[in-house]
N, C-alpha and C positions, 0 to 999 in steps of 0.2 A: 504494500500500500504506500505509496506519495507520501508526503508530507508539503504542504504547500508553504512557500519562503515566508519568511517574517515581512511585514507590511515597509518595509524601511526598505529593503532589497532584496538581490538572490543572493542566495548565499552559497552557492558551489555550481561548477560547471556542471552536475544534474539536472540542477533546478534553471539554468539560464535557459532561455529559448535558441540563442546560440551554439551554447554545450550541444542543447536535442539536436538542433541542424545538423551538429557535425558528430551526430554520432557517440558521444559521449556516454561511457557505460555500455555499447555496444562491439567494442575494440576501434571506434571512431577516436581520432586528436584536433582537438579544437586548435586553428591557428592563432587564435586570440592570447592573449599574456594576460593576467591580470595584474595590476602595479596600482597600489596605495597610494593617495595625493592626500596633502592635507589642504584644508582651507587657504583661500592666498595664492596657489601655485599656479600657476599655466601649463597646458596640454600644447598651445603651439602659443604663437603669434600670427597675427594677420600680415600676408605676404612672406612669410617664410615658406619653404620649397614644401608641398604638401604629398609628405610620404606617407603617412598613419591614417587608418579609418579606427575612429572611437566608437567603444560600445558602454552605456554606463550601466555598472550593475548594482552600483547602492550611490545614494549624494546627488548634487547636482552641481551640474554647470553653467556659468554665464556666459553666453555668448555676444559678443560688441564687436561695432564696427567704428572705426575713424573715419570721420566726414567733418571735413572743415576743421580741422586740429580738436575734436571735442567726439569724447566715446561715448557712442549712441548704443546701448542695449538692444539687443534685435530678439532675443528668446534666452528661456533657460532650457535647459534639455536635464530630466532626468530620467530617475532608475528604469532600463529595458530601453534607452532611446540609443538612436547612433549620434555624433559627432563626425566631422572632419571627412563628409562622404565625399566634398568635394575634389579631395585626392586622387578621385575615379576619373574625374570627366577634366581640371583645370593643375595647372604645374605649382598653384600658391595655393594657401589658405586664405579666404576669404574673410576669414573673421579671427579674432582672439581670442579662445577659450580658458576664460580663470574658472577655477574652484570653486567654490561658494560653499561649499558645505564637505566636510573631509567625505572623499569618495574611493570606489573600489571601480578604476576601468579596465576596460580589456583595449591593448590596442594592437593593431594588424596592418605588420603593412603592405601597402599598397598591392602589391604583386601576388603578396599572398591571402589577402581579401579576392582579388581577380579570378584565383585556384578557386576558391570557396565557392565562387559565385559559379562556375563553372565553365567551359571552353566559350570563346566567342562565338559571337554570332547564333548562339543557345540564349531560351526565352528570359533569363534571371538577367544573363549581363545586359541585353538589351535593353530592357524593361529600365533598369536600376539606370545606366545612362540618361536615355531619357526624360524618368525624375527627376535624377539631381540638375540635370542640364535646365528643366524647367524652373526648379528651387533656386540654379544661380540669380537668375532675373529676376526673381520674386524681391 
């Protein structure tokens, strides 16, 4: 029988919906890392070369843009949400992801989110492109 995560996050690659994607507990290996941030820290900066797709599985993050020398809050993303998908589709980061609350994410990079998602020109990658491509302009 399950036990289902405590309301705050997931608590183990079983209980992630990423883990189950990849297999986890079925001799499946999640590409994902988990790494501990505390409050305060940054996951990237905006315009930095964007290698990492973020996955948050406890906490939340702030995400801001600079427009006119003055940081504009665009969302928070938290527990079960992705970060940093624009790695996929654009060569920078779009935005600057700080902490806000100590978190537990998972992050994948680039190449190896691509594996995940599976060969091109197959329904996931295409699909997730076109998203994020839509999301830039948003």
């Amino acid at each position: 029988m399950s036990q289902a995560p405590p309301p705050d996050g997931i608590t183990s690659c079983f209980s992630c919906p990423i883990g189950q994607a990849a297999q986890v507990g079925q001799g499946g290996r999640c590409a994902f890392i988990d790494r501990h941030r505390e409050a305060g820290g940054y996951l990237y900066v905006e315009e930095e070369p964007a290698e990492v797709v973020w996955f948050v599985k406890r906490g939340q993050v702030l995400l801001t843009r600079a427009v006119d020398s003055t940081e504009v809050v665009r969302t928070v993303r938290s527990t079960g949400e992705f970060l940093g998908l624009e790695a996929l589709v654009h060569p920078t980061y779009i935005d600057s992801a700080r902490v806000i609350s100590a978190a537990t994410v998972c992050g994948v990079a680039r190449q190896h989110f691509d594996a995940w998602l599976g060969p091109p020109g197959t329904p996931a990658p295409k699909r997730a492109a076109s998203t994020i491509s839509w999301r830039l302009i948003a």
